[in-house]
N, C-alpha and C positions, 0 to 999 in steps of 0.2 A: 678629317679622318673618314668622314660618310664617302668622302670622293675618291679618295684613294682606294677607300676597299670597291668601287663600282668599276674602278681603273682597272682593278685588278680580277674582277669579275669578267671586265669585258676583254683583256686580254688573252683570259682562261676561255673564254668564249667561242674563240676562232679557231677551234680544235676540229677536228670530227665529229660530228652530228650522229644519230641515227635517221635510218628514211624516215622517220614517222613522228615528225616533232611538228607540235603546234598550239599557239595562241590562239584557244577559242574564245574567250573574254577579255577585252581589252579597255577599262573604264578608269578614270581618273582612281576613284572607290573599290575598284575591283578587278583580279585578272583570274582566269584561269588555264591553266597549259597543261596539256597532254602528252607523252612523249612513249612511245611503245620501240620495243625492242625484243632479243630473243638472244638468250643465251645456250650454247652448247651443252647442257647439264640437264639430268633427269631432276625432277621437282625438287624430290629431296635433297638433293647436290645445290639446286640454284638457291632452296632456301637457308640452308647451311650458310653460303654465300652472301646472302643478302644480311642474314645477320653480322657477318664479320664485315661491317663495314668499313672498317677501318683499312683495309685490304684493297677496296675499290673507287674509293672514296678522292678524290682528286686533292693533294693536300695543299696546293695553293688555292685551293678554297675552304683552308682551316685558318684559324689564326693562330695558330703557333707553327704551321706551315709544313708540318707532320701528319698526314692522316691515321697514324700509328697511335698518335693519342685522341681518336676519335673511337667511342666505344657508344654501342645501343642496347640496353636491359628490356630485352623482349619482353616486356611484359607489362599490363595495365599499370599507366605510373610511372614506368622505366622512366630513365632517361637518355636521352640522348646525348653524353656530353663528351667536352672534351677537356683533359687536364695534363698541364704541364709545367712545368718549374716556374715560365712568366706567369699563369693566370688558367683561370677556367672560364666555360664556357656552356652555358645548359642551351644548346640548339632547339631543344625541344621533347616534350614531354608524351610518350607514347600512351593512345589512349583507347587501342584494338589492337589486339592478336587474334588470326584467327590461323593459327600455323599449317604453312604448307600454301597458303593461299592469298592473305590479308595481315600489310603492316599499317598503320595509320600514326603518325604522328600530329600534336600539335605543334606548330615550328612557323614561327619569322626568321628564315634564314638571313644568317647573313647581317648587311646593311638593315633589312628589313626592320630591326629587332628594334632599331633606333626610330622608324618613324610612328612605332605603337599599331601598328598593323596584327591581326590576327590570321591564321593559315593553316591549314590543315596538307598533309602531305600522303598520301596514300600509292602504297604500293601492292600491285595486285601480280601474282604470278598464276599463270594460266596455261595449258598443256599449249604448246608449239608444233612446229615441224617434226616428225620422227626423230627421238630423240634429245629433243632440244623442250623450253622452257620460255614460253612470251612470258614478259616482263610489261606493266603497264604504271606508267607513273603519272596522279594526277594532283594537282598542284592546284590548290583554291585557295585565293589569300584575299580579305577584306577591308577597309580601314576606310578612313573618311577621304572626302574628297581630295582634300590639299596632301594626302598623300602621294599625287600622281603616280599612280600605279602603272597607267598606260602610257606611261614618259620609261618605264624601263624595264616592260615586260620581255621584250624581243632578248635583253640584255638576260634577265632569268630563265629566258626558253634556252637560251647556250648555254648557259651555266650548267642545268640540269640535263639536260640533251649528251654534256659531256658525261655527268655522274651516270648514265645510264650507260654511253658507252663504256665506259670503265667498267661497270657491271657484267656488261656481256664480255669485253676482251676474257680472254683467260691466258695467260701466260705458260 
């Protein structure tokens, strides 16, 4: 199962990028990745946005393969899950609001969740270009060695690299 969903990870992977994606920590124990972007929305528009995730959210990288049933409770404690007639899913348990500016999740996305790794996921939105809304996603996950974390960080830097384009696209 762990392979199939990394199959599926890295398939979703080879989508569009944003210019500004990157693995700054790459350690058996530890990664962390950075990935900035900008979206066409005045703050209060991109944060609107940010909360319906379910909207942006890339849904072959849900497991019921709908990001429709992907939902996040802004608020200390929320959750991040997702539910539908197969099964649910607590992606992660939000542990900062600071609206308009600052989301932070707790979250092993993914595969992650099975090898006991811990991760923090923060999303920062910041005035942009005239008009527009930088988006900055940074991605810190931990866990012991035999994790090998840097066997498939590149694979999480697309992953995520995608969720943020999805972010900024606007339809």
């Amino acid at each position: 199962m762990l392979r199939r969903l990394f199959a599926v990870m890295a398939v979703g992977a080879s989508m569009a990028a944003p210019a500004l994606a990157e693995v700054k920590v790459k350690a058996p124990d530890a990664i962390v990745i950075q990935i900035k972007g900008e979206v066409a929305l005045d703050r209060d528009a991109a944060w609107a946005r940010l909360l319906e995730i379910g909207l942006w959210w890339n849904g072959g990288h849900t497991y019921s393969g709908d990001a429709a049933n992907v939902k996040l409770d802004a608020m200390a404690g929320g959750c991040w899950c997702e539910l539908w007639a197969g099964g649910e899913v607590e992606h992660g348990r939000v542990v900062m609001v600071m609206p308009m500016s600052v989301l932070r999740v707790s979250t092993a996305l993914g595969p992650l969740q099975g090898l006991g790794v811990s991760g923090a996921l923060t999303l920062t939105l910041s005035d942009g270009a005239a008009g527009k809304t930088a988006i900055t996603l940074d991605y810190k996950v931990s866990g012991a060695s035999a994790s090998g974390l840097d066997k498939i960080a590149a694979v999480i830097d697309q992953v995520l690299s995608e969720q943020v384009v999805g972010f900024t696209k606007l339809d």
